[in-house]
N, C-alpha and C positions, 0 to 999 in steps of 0.2 A: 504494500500500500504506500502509494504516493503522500508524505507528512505534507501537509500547506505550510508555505515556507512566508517569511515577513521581515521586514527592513534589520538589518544588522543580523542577520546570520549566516553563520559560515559555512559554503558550502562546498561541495567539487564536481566538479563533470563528471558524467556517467563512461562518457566516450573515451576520457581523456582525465582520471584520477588525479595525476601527476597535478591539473590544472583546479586551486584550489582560490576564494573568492567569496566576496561580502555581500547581502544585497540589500540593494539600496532603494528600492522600490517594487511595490506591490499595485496588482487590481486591489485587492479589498481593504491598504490600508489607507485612507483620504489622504493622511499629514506627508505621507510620502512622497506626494504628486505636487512637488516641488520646481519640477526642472523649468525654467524661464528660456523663454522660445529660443532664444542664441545658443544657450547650451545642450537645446536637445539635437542641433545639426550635428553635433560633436559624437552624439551613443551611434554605433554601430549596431549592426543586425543579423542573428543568427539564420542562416539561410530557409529554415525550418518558417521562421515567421513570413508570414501573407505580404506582399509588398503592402496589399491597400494597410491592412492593420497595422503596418509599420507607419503608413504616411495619416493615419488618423493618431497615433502615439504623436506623432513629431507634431501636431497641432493641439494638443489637448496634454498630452504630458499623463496620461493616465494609462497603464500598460493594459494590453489586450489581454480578457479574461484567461488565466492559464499560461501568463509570461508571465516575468519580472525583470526589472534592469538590476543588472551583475557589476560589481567593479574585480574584475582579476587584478590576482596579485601580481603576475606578471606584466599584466598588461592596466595600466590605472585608466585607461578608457571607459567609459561604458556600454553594454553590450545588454540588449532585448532580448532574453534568451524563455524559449520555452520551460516551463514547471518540470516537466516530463525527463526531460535530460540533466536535471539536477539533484543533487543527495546532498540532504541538510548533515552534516557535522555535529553543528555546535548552537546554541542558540545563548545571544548574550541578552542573559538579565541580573539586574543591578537589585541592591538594596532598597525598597519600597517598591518595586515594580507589581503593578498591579496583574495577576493569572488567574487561567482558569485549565481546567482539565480539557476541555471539550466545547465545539463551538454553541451546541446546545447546553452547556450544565448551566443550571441558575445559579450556584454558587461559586464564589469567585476568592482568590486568596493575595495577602501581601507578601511578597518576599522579603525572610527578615536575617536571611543570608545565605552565601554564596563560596560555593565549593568548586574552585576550579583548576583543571590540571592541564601543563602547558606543553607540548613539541619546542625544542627551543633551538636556533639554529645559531652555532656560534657566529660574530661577525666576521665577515671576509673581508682579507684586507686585500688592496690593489697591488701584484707584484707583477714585472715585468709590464705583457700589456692584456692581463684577464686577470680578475678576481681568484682568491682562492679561497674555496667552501667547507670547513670542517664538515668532520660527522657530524648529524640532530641528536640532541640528548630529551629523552620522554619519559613522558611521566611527571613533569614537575611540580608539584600545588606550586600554585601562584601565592599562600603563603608563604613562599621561603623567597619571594620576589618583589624586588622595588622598582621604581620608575627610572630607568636609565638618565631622563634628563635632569637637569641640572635646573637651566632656568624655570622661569613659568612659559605656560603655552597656551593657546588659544583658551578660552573658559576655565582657566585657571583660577581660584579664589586667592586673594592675596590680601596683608593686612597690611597698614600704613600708617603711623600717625593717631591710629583710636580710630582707623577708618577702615571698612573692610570694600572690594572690588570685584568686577570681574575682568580679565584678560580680553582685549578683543586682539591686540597686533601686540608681534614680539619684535624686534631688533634685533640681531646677531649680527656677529662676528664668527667666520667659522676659520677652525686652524686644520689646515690637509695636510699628511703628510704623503708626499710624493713618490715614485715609483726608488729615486737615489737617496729615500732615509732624510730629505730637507721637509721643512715643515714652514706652512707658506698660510698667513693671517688674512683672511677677503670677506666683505660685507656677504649678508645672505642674499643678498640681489645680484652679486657678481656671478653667485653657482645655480648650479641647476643639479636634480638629481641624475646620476646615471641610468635608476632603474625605474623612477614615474616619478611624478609632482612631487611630494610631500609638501604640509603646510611650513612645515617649521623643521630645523635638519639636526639631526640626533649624531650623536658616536656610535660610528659603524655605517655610518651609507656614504656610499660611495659619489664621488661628488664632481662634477666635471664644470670647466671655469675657461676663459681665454684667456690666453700669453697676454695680452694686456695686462689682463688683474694680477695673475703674477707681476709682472715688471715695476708695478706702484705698490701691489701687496707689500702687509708689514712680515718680511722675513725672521720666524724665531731660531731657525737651524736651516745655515744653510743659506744659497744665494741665486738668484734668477740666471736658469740657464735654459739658451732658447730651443735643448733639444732634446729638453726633456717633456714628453704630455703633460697637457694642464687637469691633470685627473687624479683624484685621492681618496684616501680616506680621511675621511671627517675623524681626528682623534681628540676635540676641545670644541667647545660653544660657549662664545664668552657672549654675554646679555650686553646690548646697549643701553635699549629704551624699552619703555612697555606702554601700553596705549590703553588705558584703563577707564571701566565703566563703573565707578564710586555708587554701591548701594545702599551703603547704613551706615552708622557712625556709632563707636562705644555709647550705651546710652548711661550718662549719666556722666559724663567724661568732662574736663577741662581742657579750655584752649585748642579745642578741635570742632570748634563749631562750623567753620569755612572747609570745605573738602579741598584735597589736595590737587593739585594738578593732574589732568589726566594723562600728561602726556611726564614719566617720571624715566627720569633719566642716571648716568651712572653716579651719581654721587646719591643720588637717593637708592637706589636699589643695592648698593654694598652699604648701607647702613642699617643699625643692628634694628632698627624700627619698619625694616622691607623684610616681611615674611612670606613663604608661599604658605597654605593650608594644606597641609599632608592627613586623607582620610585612614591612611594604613598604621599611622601612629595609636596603639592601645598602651591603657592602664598596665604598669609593671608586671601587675597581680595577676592581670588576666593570660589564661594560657588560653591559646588556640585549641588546643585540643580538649580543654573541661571548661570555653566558652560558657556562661547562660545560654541556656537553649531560647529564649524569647528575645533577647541582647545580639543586635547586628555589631557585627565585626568585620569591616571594609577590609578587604584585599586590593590588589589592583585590579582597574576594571580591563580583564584579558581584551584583546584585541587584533586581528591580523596585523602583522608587521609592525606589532608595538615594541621597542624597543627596550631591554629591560635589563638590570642587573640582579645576582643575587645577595641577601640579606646578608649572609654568613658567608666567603668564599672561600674559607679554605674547610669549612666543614661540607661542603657542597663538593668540594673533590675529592673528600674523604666519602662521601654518598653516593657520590656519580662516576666510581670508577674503570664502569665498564664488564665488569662482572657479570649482572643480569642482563648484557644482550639490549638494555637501552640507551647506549650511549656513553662515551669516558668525557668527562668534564676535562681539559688542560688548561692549566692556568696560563695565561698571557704574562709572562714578566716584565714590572717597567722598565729594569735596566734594558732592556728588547725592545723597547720602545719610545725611548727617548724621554721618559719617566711619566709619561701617560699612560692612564687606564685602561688598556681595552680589553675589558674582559665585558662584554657587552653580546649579549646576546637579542634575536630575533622571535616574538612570537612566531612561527609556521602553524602552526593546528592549535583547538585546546578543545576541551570538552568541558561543562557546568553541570555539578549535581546544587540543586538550590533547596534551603526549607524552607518550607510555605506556612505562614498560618493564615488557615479557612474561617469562614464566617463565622462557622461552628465554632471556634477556637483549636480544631485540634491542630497539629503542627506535625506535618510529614516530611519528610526529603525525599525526591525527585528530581530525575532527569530533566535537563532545559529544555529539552526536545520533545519533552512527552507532555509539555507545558504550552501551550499559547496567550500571547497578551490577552488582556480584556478589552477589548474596542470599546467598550459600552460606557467605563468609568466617568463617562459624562451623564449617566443618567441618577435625576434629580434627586430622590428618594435612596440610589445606594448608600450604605456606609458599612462600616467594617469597626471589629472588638480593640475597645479604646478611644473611638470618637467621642468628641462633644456633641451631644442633643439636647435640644429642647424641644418642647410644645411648639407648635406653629400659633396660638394664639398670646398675643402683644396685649398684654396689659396696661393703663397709662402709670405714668410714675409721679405720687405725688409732689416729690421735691422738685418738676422738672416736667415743667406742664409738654414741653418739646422734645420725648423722650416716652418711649413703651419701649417695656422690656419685657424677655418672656417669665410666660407663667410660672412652669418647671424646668430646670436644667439636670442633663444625668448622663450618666457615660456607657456607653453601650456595650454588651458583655457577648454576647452571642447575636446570630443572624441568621433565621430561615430563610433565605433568598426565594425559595419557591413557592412559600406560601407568603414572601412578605411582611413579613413579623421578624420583632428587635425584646432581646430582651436589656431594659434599663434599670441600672442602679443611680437612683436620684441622689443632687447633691444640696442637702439642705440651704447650703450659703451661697448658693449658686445665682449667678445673676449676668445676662446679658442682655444689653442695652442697643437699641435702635433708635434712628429718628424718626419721628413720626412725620407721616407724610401731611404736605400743605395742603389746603382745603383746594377743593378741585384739582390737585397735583395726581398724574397715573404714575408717576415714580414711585417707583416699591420701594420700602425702609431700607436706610444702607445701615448696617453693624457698626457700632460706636465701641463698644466695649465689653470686655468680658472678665469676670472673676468667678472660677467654678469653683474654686475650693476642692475638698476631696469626695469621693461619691460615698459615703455613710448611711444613705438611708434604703427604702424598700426597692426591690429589685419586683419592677412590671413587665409584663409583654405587653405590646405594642404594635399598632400597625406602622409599615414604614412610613403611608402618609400621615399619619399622628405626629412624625419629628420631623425637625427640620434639624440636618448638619451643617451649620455656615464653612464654608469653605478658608473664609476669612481666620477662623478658631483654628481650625485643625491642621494638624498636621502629618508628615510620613515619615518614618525610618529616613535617615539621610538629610533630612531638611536642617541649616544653619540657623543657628537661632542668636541673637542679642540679650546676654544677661541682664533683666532690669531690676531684679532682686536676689541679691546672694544671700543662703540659705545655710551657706557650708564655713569651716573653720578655714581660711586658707593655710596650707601652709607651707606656701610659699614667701623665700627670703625677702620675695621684692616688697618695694611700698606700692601703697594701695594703688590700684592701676596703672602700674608697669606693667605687672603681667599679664600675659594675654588671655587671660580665663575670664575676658568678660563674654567671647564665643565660643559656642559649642555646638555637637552634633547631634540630634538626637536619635538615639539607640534604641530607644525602648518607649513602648507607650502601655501603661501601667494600667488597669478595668478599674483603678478607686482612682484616677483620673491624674495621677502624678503621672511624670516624664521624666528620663533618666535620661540624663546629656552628657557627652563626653569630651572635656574642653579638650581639646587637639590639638589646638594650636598652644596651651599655656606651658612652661617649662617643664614642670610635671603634670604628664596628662593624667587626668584621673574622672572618674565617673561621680555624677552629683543627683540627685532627685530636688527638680523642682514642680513644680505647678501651672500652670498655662498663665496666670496671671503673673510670671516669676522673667517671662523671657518674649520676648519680639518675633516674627521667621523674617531673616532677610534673605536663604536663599532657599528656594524649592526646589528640590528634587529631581521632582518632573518636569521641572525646565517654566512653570508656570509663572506669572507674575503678581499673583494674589499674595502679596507682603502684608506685613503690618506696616501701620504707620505709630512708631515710637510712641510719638507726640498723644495720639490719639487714644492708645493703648491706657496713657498714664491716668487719662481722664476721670476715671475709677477706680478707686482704691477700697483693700480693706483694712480699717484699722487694727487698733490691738484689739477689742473689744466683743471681733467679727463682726463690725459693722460695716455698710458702704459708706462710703465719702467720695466725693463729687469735687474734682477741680475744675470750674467752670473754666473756658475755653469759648469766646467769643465764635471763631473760626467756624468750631467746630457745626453750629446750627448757622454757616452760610447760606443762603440758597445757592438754589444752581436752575440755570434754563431747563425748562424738563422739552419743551421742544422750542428750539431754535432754526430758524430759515435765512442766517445770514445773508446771503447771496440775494435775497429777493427785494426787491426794488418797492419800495411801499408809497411810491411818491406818482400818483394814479396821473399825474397830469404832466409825465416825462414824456418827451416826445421820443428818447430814443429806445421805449419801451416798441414804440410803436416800429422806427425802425428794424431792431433785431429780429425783427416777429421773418422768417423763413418758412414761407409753404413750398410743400412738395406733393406732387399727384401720387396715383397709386404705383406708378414708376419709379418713383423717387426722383422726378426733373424737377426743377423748378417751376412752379407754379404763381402767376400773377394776381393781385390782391384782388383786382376785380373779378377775375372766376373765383377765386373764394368765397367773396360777398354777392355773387349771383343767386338766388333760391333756386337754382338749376344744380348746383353744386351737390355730389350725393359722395358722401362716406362709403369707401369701403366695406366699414362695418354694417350697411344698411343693402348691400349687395351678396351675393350670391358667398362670395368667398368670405366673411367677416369669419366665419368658424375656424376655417382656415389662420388665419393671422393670428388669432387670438390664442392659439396652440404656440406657436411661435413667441408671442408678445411675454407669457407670462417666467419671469426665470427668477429661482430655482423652482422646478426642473430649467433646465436648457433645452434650447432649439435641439439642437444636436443630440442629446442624450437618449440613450436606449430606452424602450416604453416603459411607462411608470404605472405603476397601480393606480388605476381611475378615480374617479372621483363616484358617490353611491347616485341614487336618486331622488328625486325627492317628490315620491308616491303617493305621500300623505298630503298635498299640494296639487292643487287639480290644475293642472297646463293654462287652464283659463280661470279666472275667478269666478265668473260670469254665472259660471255653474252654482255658485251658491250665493242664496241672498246676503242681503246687508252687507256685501262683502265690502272692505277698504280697498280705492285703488289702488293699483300698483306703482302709478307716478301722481303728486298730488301739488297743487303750488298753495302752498297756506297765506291768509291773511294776516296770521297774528306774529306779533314781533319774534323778531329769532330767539330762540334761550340760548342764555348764557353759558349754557352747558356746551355749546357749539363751539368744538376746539379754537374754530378760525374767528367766534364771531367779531372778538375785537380787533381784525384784520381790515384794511380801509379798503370800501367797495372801488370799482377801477371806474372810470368815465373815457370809453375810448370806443369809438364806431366800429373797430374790426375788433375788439375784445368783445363787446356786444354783441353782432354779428356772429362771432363764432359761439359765444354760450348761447346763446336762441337758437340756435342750428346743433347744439348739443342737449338742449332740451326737446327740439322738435323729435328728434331721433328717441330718445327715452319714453317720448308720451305716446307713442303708437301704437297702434292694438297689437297683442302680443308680441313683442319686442323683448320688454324684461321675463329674463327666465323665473319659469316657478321658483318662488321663495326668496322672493327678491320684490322690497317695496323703498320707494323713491320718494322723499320729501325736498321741498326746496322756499323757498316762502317770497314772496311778489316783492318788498325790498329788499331781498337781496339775493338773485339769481346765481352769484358767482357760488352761494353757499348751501351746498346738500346736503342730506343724513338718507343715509341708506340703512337698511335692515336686509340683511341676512338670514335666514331660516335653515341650520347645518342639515344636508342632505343626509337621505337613509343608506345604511348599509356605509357609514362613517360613523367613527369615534364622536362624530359632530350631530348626529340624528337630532332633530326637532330643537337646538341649539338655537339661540339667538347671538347676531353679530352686529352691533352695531358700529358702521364706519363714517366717518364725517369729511368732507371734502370741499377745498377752496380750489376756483379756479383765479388762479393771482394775474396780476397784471401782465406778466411777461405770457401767460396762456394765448393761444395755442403752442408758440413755439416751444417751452418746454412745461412739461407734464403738472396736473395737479397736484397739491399738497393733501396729504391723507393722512390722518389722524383715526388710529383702533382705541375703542375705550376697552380697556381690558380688565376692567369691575375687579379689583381684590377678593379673594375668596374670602368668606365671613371665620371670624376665628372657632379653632374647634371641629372644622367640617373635615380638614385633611387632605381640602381642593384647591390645594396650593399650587404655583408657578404658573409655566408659559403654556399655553396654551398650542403654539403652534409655531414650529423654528422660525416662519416669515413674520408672526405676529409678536411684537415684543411687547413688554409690562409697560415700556414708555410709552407706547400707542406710536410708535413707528414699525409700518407695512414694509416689508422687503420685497420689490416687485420691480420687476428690470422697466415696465411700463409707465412703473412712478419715479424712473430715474433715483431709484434705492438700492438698487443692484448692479452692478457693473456686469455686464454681461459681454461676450466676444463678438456675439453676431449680432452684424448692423440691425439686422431687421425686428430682434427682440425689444429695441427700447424704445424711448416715445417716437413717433413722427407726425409732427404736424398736418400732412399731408394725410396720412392714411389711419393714426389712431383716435379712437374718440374715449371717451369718457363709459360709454358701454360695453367694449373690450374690456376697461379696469374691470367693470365689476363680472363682468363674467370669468374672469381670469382669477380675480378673487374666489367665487364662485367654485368653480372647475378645476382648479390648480393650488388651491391653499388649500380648501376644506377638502379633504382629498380620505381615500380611504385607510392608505399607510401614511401618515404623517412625517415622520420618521425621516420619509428619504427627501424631503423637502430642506433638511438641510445642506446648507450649500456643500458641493461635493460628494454629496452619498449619493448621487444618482449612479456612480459606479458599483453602490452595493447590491442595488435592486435584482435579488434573487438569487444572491446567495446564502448559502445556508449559515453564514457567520451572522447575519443584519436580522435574520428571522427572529431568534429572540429578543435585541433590544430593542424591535419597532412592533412587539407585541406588548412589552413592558410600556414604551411610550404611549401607543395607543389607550392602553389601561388608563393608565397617568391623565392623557389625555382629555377622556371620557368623562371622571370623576370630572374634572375640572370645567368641562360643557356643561356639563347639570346644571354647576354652581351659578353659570347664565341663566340657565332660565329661573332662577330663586333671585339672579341681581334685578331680570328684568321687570318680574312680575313683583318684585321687593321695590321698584321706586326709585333704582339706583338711576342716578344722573347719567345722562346718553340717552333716555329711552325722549324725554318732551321731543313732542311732535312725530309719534309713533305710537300713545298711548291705545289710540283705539286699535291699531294693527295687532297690538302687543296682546289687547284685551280680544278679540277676535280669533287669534291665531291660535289661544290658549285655554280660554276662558271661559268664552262666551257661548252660550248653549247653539245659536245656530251659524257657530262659526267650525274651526277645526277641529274644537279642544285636545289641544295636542297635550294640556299639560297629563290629560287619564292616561294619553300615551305614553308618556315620559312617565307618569307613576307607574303605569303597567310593567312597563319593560322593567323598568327597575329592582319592583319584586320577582315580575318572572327571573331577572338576574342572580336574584339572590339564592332562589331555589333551582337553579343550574338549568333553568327554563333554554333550551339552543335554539330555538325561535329568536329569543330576544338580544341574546346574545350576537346572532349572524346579522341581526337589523344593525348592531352596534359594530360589526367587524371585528366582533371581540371573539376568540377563539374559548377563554376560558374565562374566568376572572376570581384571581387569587382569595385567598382570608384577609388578607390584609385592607386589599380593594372594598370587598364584602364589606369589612368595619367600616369604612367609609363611607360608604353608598348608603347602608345603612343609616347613616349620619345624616346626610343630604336628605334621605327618603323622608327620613320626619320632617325638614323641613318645607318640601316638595306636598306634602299632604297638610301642612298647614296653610299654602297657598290655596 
């Protein structure tokens, strides 16, 4: 059986063993599909691969289902090569790296350390005019191995001043020595490797340079002679400069409030205040081998062609003799070498055994290979034994009328993933703070502060929508953290913050909600237990950028007392624009509004303002093909993309209204003044002959007898034509069934030429219910629509975004319509349209979908509850729902609900739901009482 293979693993041809290689790209993993159009002219093509499939890769950058892009080690090009003709090796996973067994298992584990054994190929030095290659020595743990290099290198953490960094550019100096024993000093700009790129050049590769740079080279042994090759070996890398990106600063620190220079040069970097961060440095005490089993202990992260030495070398030749048939270690002497070290060896192969702990908490070791990442770790509701949760319902605070915090906080001990239940051990003193959102604000609370204290009290199960895990609180195995409260005796000679024990790494995350950090970087490293409230994260892991902010962190304190204390902080309750339109010209009576304005026919030619303002003039969308374009207009999905799961029906919605009495039109122009709930209403109305002209010729189209799709109602109001409110009605046989949407829409002054401004109300779910988050990847909590039609999406193909010429205003909403509310949600984020229908995406867009679902309910209780968005759709709302000789769709949405709960697959398939979890069940549950109160 063919393993499915994913970015960084090592692999070898099937054809050609000998030839061994990283890959670097995958169909099903999105983050991989990287390559920027100039660079993919560069990857090569295994003959196997379809020319067309090759020439859709090289426009799209996303490999053809069943390839992946290869980097050989012999060759550092890239290469397209089929799945089929590849054998996985190795698979590199790191400390925190999120797995699972199986592309279907609902449970999911952290890796909390790593077991790796190395092939190591001594380095070849340049003699005569070819390299020479000792024998490979195997078998090595990567414990008995450090980092060959010397400087820092690309994403290197480095500390400076009370300041800590990341590496973006190195400076070198590199010293060759030459084929005659002279050794010869040249910038790293002046060499190139002999055997591919490398970023940065290590001891031991072989380095090739022009008679130039020799002739100005600084000579240490030895003198420019013109007949000898300009090719060596790299035996020294002396660091120039380093080009750094300053993340945090000691908190709590003197005379380092200003960050350092980014660009630090050599007088700063040989001083004793220039450190790199070394994760392979452990406590004295701890040994490798009677490790804590729940305690990450970083080795080096193995790697093809990593360059590395060993820990102990002369006990390493006493190990490596040669005996067992894997290899004789020889030491390299410096008198042999002109008092340089090269006893420097090459990763060639390795293999990873890693242990996991699973939701469940139990803790195995396994093969890397037998292991696959988790794609899914962006779904809302996961979390894993040791996080911080809370209650999703915000209570207000009363010392701090601009501040709700949660109800309960508690640390989570165990995780059914499959039935969606957590069990928590509450923390009595526990308290996380949010802002409350501004009155009419769709801005969701941001996290202000948190103090959990220890978890001491009763341990509940829970549904996973019951909690909410801020991102912002928690953290992973391997994350960098800022001391802001020391806990421990130091006992260290320095004075108080010399030494560097104000960072550390965190190792361990503790079910009574302490953290065990391991300062690494302090003169003596040694392991401490602190508290979430004790420490900052400045660096993540997983490469994310969800930090703390210090500053912000302090805001809440506990005394001695166990009380909170509150350091007000102005800043911190700033507003912020919840939607901004910088760009948009508000001054109705610009003439060069009028200028910019470009029409184009259904051709895309340029088109004259007098045939626009003809009443002969007929939209595309009111012709034959409008369905047509509108397929195309709406992105994500993409023009291009492979077919997506459709959108359902909407059954319960009769094609014409007509058929039933009292019914609300579909397009209505109301007499009474706009509400204020109207995203745009304080927007200033435009006074312009061809602005008018075209919103009358966009309303003409909207008001025609069946025009708008079932489930779709149009308001607009006689002063002010520019400004709409649409309704939505989520189609059957989606996550969205009998769901209300309401969207609001300006057409601004610069309209036609470019697209209206669109505003989603996305109604908060009420606390307690469990119908938390987004509702839909295009629909965000701020009430911005992601749609290549609204000029919200940057899409590649011309024809997806607006055009004056050929789009109207009823495209958006059918594209809304047919393209958002969609059956799998899921692959509506940008990029997954490459997953569609593979068996890795099948579970987390069934899990979304759940998610989903719950969270549509919550619409119809905002809408039929009076929440703002609905004025000027009440009768629709009452009608649709309600009203005896209307739809009543709310008995529907109760029916289905209970039929749900009792495993009813009628109700279920209305909902596109396959199953629906215990956890889901508690919730809906929740929703249902309030769904029968209405």
């Amino acid at each position: 059986m063919t393993l499915p293979l994913y970015p960084d693993d090592l692999i070898r041809s099937k054809t050609d063993p000998s030839r061994l290689g990283v890959v670097d790209s995958t169909h099903g993993d999105v983050d991989s599909h990287h390559y920027h159009p100039d660079s993919r002219q560069g990857i090569t093509c295994d003959p196997d691969i379809p020319k067309p499939a090759f020439k859709k890769f090289l426009k799209t950058s996303i490999p053809p289902s069943g390839s992946v892009v290869v980097v050989w080690q012999s060759k550092l090009q890239p290469e397209l090569v089929p799945e089929s003709k590849l054998e996985v090796l190795g698979r590199s996973l790191i400390v925190g790296d999120v797995v699972k067994k199986g592309v279907q298992d609902a449970m999911s584990g952290v890796v909390i350390n790593a077991f790796t054994t190395c092939t190591l190929q001594p380095i070849c030095q340049w003699q005569a005019r070819e390299p020479v290659r000792p024998a490979p020595i195997i078998g090595v743990p990567a414990g008995e191995l450090q980092y060959a290099h010397t400087p820092p290198t690309h994403e290197d953490i480095v500390i400076y001043k009370g300041w800590i960094g990341r590496v973006l550019d190195a400076v070198t100096m590199v010293a060759l020595r030459l084929s005659n024993n002279s050794v010869v000093e040249v910038g790293d700009h002046q060499a190139d490797s002999l055997e591919g790129a490398y970023e940065t050049f290590s001891v031991g590769d072989i380095a090739t340079t022009k008679k130039s740079a020799l002739r100005t080279g600084n000579w240490i042994y030895g003198q420019y002679n013109p007949k000898i090759m300009p090719v060596g070996t790299v035996v020294h890398v002396r660091l120039v400069s380093v080009d750094v990106e300053w993340l945090g600063r000691r908190i709590g620190g003197k005379g380092d409030e200003v960050a350092p220079p980014n660009l630090l040069e050599r007088s700063a970097l040989e001083s004793s205040e220039f450190h790199v961060y070394d994760r392979t440095r452990w406590p004295k005490s701890t040994s490798r081998a009677t490790a804590e089993q729940t305690t990450s202990n970083s080795e080096i992260d193995a790697q093809l062609n990593l360059r590395v030495r060993f820990r102990d070398l002369s006990g390493a030749c006493v190990k490596y003799d040669g005996r067992d048939g894997n290899g004789k270690l020889e030491r390299i002497d410096r008198k042999d070498t002109l008092g340089y070290d090269l006893n420097v060896f090459e990763v060639m192969n390795f293999q990873t055994d890693v242990a996991v702990q699973w939701q469940d908490l139990t803790v195995t070791r396994e093969r890397s290979t037998a292991l696959i990442p988790d794609l899914a770790i962006d779904d809302h509701h996961s979390v894993w034994p040791g996080e911080i949760a809370h209650s999703p319902d915000l209570i207000p605070n009363p010392d701090m009328p601009h501040v709700r915090q949660a109800r309960r906080v508690g640390i989570v001990q165990t995780v059914d993933a499959s039935d969606r239940m957590a069990r928590i051990r509450w923390c009595p003193n526990g308290c996380i703070q949010y802002t409350a959102p501004e009155e009419n604000s769709a801005d969701p609370p941001e996290a202000l502060t948190g103090v959990v204290g220890l978890a001491t009290g009763e341990v509940e199960e829970v549904s996973l929508y019951d909690i909410e895990a801020p991102a912002e609180l928690n953290v992973r195995r391997g994350d960098l953290a800022l001391i802001t409260n020391t806990r421990w005796k130091s006992p260290s000679p320095h004075e108080e913050g010399e030494d560097r024990d104000w960072i550390g790494e965190i190792v361990d995350t503790k079910l009574d909600g302490s953290f065990l950090i391991r300062l690494g970087a302090a003169e003596l490293v040694r392991d401490v237990m602190l508290q979430r409230e004790d420490f900052a994260v400045a660096v993540r892991s997983d490469g994310t950028d969800v930090v703390d902010e210090p500053e912000d962190l302090m805001n809440v304190q506990m005394n001695s007392d166990g009380e909170l204390e509150y350091v007000d902080d102005d800043d911190m309750m700033e507003d912020q624009d919840d939607f901004s339109d910088d760009d948009t010209n508000t001054d109705t009576d610009s003439e060069d509004d009028e200028m910019d304005v470009r029409y184009e026919d259904e051709n895309g030619e340029p088109m004259d303002i007098l045939d626009v303002e003809d009443e002969e003039w007929e939209s595309e969308s009111e012709g034959n093909n409008a369905d047509a374009n509108m397929e195309e207009s709406a992105v994500p999905p993409q023009g291009d993309s492979p077919s997506l799961p459709a959108s359902g029906t909407n059954d319960a919605i009769p094609a014409t209204t007509s058929e039933l009495t009292n019914h609300p039109e579909p397009y209505l122009i109301l007499s009474t003044p706009v509400p204020t709930t109207h995203a745009f209403a304080n927007r200033p109305s435009t006074i312009s002959p061809t602005h008018t002209k075209r919103t009358a010729k966009e309303h003409q189209i909207l008001r025609k007898s069946n025009t708008l799709p079932a489930g779709v109602w149009v308001r607009t109001w006689e002063s002010r034509l520019d400004l709409l409110r649409v309704l939505f009605i989520g189609p059957a046989e989606t996550p969205y069934i009998h769901a209300p949407f309401v969207v609001d829409f300006w057409l601004p002054p610069t309209f036609p030429a470019e697209p209206p401004l669109a505003f989603f109300h996305p109604w908060p779910a009420e606390s307690g219910t469990g119908a938390a988050g987004r509702v839909n990847p295009n629909l965000y909590e701020d009430g911005k629509i992601c749609l290549s039609l609204l000029g919200t999406w940057d899409s590649e193909g011309k024809r997806e975004g607006w055009s004056a010429g050929r789009s109207t205003l009823l495209q958006v909403l059918v594209s809304l319509l047919g393209l958002v509310l969609v059956r799998e949600p899921y692959f509506n984020e940008a990029g997954y349209e490459a997953l569609v229908g593979l068996e890795s995406s099948k579970r987390p867009s069934e899990v979304y979908s759940e998610r989903v679902f719950l969270r549509a309910r919550m619409f119809v209780v905002a809408a039929l509850g009076g929440r703002e968005g609905v004025e000027g759709m009440e009768d629709v709302v009452q009608w649709v729902y309600k009203q005896q000789d209307g739809l009543k769709l709310l008995e529907q949405v109760v029916g289905d609900a209970e039929g749900m709960l009792k495993g009813d697959e009628g109700a279920l398939k209305r909902a596109a739901l396959p199953v629906l979890s215990k956890g889901a069940s508690i919730s809906l549950l929740k929703v249902l009482e309030r769904l029968k109160e209405l």
